[in-house]
HTML snippet that shows the backbone in 3Dmol.js (N, CA, C, O; Angstrom):
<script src="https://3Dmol.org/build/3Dmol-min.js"></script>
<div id="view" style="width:600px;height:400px;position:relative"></div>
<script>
const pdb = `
ATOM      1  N   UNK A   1     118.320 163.060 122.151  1.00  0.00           N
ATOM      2  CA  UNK A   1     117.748 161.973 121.382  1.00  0.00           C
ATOM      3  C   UNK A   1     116.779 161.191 122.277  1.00  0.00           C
ATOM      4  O   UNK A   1     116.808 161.243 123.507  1.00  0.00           O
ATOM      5  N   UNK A   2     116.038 160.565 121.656  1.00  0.00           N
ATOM      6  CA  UNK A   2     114.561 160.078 122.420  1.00  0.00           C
ATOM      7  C   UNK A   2     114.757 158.636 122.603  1.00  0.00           C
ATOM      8  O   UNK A   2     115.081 158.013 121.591  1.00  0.00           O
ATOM      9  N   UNK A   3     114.629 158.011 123.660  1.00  0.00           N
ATOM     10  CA  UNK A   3     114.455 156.658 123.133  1.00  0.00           C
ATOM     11  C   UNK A   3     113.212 155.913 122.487  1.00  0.00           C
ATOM     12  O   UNK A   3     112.319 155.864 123.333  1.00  0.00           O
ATOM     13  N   UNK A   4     112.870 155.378 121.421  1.00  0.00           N
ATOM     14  CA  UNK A   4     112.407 154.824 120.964  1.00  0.00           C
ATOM     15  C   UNK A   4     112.657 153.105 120.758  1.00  0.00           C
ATOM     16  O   UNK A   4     113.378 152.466 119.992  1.00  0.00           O
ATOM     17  N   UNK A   5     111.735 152.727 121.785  1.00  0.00           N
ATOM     18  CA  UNK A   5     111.093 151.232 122.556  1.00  0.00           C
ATOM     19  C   UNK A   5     110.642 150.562 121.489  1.00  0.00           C
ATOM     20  O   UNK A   5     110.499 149.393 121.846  1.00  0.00           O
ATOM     21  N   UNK A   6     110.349 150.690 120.387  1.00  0.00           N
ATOM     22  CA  UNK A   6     109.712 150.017 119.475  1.00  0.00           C
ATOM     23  C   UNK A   6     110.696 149.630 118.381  1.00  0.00           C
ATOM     24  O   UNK A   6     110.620 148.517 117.861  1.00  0.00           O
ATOM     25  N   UNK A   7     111.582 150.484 118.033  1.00  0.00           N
ATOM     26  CA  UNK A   7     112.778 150.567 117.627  1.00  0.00           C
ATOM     27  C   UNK A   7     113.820 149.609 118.062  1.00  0.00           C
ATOM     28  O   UNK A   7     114.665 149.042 117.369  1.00  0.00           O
ATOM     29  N   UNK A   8     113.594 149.529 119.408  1.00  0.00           N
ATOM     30  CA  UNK A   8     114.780 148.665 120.194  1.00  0.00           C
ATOM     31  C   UNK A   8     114.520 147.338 119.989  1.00  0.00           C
ATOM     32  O   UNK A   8     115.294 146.460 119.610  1.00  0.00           O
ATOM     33  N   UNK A   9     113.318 147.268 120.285  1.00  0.00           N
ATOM     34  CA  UNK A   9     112.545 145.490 120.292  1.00  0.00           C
ATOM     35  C   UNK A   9     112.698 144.936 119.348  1.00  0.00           C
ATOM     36  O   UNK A   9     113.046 143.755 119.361  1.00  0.00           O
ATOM     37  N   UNK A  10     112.400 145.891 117.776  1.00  0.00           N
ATOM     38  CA  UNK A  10     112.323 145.331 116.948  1.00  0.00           C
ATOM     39  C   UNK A  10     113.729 144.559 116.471  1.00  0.00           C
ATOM     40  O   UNK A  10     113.890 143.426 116.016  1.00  0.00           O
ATOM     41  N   UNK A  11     114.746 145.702 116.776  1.00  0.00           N
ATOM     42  CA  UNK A  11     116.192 145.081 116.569  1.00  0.00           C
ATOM     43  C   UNK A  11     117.082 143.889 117.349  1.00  0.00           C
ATOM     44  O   UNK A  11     118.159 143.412 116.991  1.00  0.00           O
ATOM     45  N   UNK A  12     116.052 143.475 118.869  1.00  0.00           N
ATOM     46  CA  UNK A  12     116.443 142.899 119.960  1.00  0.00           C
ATOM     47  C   UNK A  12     115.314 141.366 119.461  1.00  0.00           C
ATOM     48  O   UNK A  12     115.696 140.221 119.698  1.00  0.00           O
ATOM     49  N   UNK A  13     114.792 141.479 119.197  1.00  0.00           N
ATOM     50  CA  UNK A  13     113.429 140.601 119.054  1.00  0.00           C
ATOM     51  C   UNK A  13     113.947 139.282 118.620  1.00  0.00           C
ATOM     52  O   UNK A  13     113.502 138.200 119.001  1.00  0.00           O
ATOM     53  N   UNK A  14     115.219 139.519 117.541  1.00  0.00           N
ATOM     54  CA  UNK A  14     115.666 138.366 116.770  1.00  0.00           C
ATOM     55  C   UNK A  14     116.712 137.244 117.364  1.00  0.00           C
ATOM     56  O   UNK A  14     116.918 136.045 117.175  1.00  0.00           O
ATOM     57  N   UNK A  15     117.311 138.387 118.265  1.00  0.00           N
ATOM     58  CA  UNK A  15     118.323 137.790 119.252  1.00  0.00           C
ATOM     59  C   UNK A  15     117.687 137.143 120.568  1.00  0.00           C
ATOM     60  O   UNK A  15     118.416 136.554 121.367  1.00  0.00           O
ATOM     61  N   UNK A  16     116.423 137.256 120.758  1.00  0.00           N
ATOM     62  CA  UNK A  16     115.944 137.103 122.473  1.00  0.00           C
ATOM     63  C   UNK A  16     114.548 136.611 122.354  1.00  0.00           C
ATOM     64  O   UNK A  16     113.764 136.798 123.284  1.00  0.00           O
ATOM     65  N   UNK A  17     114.140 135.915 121.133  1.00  0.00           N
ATOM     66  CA  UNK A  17     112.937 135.612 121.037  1.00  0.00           C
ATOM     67  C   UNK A  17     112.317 134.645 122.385  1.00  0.00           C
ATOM     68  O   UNK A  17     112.727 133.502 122.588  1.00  0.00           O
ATOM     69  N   UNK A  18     111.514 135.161 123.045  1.00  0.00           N
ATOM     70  CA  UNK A  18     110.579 133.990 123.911  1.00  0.00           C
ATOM     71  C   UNK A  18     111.021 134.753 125.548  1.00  0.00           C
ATOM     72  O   UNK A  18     110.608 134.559 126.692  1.00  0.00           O
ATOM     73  N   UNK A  19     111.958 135.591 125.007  1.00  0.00           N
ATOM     74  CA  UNK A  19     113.050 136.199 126.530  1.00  0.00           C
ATOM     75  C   UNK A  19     112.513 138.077 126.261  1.00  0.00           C
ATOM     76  O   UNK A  19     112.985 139.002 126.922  1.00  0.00           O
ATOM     77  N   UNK A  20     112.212 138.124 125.944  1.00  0.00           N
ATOM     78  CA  UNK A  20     111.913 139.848 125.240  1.00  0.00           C
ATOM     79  C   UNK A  20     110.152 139.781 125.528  1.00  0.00           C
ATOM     80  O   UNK A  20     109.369 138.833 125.459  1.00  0.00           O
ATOM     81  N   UNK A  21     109.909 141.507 125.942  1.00  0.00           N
ATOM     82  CA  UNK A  21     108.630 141.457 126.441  1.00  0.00           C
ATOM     83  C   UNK A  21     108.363 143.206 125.966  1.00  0.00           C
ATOM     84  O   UNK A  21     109.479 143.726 125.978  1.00  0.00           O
ATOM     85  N   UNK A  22     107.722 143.833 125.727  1.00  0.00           N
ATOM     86  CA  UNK A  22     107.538 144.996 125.596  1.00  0.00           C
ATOM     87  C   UNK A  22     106.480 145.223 126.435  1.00  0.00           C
ATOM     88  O   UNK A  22     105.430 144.657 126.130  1.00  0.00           O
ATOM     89  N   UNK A  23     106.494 146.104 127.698  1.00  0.00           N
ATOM     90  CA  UNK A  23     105.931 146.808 128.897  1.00  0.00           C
ATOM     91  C   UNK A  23     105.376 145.765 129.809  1.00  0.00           C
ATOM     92  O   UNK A  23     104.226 145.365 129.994  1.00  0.00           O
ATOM     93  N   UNK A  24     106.648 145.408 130.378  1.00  0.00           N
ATOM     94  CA  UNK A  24     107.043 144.127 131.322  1.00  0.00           C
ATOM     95  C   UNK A  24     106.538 144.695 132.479  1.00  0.00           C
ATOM     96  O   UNK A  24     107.166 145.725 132.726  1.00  0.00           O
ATOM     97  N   UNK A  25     105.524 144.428 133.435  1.00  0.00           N
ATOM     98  CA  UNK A  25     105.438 145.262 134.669  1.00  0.00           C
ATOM     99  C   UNK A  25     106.971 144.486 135.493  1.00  0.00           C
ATOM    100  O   UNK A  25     107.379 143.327 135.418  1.00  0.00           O
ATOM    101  N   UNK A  26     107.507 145.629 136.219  1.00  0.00           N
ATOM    102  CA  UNK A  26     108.748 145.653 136.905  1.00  0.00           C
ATOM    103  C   UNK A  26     108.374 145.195 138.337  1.00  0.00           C
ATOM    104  O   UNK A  26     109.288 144.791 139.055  1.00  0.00           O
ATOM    105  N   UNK A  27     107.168 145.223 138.788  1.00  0.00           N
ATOM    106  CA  UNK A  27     106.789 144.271 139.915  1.00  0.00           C
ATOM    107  C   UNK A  27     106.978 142.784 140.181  1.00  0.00           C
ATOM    108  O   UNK A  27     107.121 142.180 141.245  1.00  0.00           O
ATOM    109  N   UNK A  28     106.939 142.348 138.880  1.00  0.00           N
ATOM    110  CA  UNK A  28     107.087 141.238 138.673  1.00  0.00           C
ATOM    111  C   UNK A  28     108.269 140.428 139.261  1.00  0.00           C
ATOM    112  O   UNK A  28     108.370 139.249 139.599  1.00  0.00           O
ATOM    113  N   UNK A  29     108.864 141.154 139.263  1.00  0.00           N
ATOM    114  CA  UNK A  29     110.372 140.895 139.334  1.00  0.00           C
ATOM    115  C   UNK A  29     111.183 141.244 140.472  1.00  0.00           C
ATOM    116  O   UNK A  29     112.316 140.806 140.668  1.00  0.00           O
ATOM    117  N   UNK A  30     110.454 142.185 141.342  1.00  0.00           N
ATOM    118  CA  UNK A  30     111.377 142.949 142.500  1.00  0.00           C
ATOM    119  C   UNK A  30     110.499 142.391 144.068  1.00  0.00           C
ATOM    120  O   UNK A  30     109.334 142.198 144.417  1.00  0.00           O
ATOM    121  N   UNK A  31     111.273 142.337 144.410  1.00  0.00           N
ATOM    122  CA  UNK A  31     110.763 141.667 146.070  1.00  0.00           C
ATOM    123  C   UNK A  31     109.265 142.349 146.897  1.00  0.00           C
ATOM    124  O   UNK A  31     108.607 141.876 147.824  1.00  0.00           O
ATOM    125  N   UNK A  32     109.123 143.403 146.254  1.00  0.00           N
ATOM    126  CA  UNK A  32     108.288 144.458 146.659  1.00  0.00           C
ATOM    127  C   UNK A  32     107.094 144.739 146.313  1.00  0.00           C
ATOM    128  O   UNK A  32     106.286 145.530 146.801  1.00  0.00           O
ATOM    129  N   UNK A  33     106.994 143.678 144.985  1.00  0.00           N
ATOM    130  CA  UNK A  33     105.849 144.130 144.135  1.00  0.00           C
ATOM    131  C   UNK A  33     105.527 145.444 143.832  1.00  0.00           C
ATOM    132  O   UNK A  33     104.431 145.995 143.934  1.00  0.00           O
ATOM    133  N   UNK A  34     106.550 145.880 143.463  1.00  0.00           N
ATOM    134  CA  UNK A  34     106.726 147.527 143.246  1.00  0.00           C
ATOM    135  C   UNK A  34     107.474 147.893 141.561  1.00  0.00           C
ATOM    136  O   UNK A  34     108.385 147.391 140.901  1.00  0.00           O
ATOM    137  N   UNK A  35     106.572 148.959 141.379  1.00  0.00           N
ATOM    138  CA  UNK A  35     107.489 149.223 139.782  1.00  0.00           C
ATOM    139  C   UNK A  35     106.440 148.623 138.872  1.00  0.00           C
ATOM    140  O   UNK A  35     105.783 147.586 138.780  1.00  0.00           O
ATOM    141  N   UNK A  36     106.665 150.228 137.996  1.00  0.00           N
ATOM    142  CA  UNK A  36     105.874 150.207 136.771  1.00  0.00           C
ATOM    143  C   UNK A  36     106.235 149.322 135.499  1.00  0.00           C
ATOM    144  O   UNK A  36     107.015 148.372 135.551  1.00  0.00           O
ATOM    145  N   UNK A  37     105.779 149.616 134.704  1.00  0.00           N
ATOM    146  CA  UNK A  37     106.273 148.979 133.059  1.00  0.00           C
ATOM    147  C   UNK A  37     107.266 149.380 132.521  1.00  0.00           C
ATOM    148  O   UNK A  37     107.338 150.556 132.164  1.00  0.00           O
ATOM    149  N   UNK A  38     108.678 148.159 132.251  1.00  0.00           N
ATOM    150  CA  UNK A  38     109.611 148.662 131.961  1.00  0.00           C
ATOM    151  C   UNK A  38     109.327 148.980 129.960  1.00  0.00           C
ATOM    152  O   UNK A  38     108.461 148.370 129.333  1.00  0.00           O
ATOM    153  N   UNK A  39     109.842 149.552 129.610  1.00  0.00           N
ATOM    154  CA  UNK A  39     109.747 149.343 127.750  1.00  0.00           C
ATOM    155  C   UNK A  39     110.213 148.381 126.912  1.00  0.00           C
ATOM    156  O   UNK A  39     109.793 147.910 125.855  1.00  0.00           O
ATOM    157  N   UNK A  40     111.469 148.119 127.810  1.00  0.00           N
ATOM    158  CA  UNK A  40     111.881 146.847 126.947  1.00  0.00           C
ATOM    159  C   UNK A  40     112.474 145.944 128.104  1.00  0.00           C
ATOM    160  O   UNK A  40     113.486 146.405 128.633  1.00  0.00           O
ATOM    161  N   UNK A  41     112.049 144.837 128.542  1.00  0.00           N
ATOM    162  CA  UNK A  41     112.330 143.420 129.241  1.00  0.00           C
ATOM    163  C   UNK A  41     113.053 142.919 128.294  1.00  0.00           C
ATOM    164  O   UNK A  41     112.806 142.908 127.088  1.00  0.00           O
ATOM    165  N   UNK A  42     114.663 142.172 129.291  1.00  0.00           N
ATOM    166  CA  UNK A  42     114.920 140.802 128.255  1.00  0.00           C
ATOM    167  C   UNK A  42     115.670 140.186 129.745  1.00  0.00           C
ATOM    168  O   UNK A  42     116.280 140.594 130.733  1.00  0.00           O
ATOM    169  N   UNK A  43     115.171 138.974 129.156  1.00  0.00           N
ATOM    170  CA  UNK A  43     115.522 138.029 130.425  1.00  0.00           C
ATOM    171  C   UNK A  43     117.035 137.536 129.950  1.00  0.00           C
ATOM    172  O   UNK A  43     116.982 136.913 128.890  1.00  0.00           O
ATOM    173  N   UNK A  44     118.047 137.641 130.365  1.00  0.00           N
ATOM    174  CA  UNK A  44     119.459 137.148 129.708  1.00  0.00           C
ATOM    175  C   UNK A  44     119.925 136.391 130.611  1.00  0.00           C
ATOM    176  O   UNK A  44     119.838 136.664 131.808  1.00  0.00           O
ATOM    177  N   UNK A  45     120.517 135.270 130.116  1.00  0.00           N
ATOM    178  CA  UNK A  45     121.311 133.662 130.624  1.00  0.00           C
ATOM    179  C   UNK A  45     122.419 133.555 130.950  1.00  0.00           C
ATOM    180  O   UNK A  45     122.854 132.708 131.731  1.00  0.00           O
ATOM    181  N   UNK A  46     123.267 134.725 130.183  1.00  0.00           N
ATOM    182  CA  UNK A  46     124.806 134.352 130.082  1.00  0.00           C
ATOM    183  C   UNK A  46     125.545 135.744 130.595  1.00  0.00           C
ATOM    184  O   UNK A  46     125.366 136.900 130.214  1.00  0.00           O
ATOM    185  N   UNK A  47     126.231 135.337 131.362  1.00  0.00           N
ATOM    186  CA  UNK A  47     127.422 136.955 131.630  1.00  0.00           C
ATOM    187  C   UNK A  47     127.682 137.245 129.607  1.00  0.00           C
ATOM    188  O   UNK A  47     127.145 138.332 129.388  1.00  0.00           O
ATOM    189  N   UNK A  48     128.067 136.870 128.713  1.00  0.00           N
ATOM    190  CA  UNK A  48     128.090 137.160 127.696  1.00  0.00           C
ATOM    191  C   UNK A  48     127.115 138.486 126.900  1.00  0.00           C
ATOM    192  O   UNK A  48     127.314 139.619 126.463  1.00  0.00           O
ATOM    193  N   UNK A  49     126.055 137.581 127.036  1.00  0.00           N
ATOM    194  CA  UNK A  49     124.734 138.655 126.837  1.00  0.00           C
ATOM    195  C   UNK A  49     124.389 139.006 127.702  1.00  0.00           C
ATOM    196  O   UNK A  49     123.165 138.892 127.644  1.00  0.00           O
ATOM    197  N   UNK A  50     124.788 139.602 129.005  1.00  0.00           N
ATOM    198  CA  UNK A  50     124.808 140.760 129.756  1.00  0.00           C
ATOM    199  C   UNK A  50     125.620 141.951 129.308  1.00  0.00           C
ATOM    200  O   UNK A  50     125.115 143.071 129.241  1.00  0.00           O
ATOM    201  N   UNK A  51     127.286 141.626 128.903  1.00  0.00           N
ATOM    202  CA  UNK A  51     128.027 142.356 128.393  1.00  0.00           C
ATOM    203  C   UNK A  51     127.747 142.735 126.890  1.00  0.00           C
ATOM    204  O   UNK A  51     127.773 143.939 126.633  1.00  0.00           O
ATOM    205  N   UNK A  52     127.529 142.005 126.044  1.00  0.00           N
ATOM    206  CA  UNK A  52     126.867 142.380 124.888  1.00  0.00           C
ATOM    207  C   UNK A  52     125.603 143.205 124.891  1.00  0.00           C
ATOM    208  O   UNK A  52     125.392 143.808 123.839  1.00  0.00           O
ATOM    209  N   UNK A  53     124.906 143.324 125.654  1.00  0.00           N
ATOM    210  CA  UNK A  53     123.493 143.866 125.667  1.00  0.00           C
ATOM    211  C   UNK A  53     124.008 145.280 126.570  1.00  0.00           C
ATOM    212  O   UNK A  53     123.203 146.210 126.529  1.00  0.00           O
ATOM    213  N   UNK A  54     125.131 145.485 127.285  1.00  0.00           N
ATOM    214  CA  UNK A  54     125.314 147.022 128.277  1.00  0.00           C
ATOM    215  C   UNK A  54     126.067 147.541 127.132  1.00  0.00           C
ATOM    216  O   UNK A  54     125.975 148.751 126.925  1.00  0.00           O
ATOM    217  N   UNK A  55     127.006 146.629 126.128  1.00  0.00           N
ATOM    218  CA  UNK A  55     127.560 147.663 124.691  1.00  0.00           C
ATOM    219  C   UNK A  55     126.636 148.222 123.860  1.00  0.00           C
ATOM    220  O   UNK A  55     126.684 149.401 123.510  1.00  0.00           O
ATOM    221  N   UNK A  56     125.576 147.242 123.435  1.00  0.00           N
ATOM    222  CA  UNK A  56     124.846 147.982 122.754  1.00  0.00           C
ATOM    223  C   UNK A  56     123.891 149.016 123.378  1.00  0.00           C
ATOM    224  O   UNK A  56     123.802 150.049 122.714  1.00  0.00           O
ATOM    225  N   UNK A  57     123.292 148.979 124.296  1.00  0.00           N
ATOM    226  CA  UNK A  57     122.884 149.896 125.196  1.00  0.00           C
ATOM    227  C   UNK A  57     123.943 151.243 125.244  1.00  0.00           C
ATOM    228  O   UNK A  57     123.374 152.250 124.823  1.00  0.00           O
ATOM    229  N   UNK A  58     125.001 151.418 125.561  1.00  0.00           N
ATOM    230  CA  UNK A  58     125.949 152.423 125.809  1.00  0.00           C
ATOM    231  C   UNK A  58     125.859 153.113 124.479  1.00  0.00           C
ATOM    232  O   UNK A  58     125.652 154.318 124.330  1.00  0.00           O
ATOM    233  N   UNK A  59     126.068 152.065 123.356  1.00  0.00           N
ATOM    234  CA  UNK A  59     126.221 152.328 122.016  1.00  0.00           C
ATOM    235  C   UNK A  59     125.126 153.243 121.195  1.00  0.00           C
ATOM    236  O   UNK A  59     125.427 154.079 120.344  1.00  0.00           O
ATOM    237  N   UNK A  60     124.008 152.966 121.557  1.00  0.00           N
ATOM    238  CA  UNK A  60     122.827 152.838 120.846  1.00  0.00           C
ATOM    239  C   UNK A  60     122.211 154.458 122.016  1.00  0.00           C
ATOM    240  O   UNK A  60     121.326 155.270 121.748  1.00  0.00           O
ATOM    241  N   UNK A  61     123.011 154.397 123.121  1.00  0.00           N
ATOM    242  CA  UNK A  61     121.757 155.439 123.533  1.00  0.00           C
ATOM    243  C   UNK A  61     120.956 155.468 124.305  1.00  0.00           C
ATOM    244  O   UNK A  61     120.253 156.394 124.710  1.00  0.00           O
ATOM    245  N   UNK A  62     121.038 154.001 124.671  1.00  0.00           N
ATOM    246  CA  UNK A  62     119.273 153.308 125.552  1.00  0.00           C
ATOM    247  C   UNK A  62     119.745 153.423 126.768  1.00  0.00           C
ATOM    248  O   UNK A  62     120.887 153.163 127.145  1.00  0.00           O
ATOM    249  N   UNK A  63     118.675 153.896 127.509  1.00  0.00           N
ATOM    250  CA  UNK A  63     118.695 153.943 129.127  1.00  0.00           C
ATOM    251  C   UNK A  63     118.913 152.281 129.705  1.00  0.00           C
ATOM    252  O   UNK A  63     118.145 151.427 129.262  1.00  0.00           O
ATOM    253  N   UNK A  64     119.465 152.078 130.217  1.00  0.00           N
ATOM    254  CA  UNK A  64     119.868 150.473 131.020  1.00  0.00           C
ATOM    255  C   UNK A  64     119.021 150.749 132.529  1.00  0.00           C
ATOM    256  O   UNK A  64     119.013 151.706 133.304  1.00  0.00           O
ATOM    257  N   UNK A  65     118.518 149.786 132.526  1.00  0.00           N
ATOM    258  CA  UNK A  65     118.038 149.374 134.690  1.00  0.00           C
ATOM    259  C   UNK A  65     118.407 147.952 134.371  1.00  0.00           C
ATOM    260  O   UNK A  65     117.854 147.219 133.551  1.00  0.00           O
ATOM    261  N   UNK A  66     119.404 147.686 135.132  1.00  0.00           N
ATOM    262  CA  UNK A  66     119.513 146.175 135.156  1.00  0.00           C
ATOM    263  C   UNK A  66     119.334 145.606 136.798  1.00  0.00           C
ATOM    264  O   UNK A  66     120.086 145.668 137.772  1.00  0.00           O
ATOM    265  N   UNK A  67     118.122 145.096 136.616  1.00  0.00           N
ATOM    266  CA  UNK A  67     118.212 144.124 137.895  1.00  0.00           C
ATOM    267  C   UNK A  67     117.956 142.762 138.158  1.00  0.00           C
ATOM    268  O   UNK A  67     118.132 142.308 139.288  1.00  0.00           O
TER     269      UNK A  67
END
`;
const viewer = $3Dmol.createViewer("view");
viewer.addModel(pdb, "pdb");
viewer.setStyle({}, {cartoon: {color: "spectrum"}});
viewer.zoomTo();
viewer.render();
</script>
């Protein structure tokens, strides 16, 4: 099965509005200024929606990089 990024956002979009980014450069973010465009960015606040967001991930199929 494929992942489909457009698919994900759209279903993530409602929960993470202003925190959600579609082809986030990953430089941004890493000490190194290194790393391409992730597909789906979400900036998360809470150990809660960390754990909620690795179920649906597991659930759903979607590749996870969490850093």
């Amino acid at each position: 099965m494929r992942f489909d990024a457009v698919a994900a956002y759209n279903e993530l979009h409602p929960h993470f509005q202003g925190r959600i980014r579609r082809n986030e450069p990953l430089a941004r973010h890493c000490t190194f200024g290194a790393g391409g465009p992730a597909d789906v960015w979400i900036s998360l606040e809470t150990q809660e929606e960390l754990i909620g967001m690795v179920r649906l991930g597991v659930a759903q199929h979607w590749p996870l990089l969490i850093v």
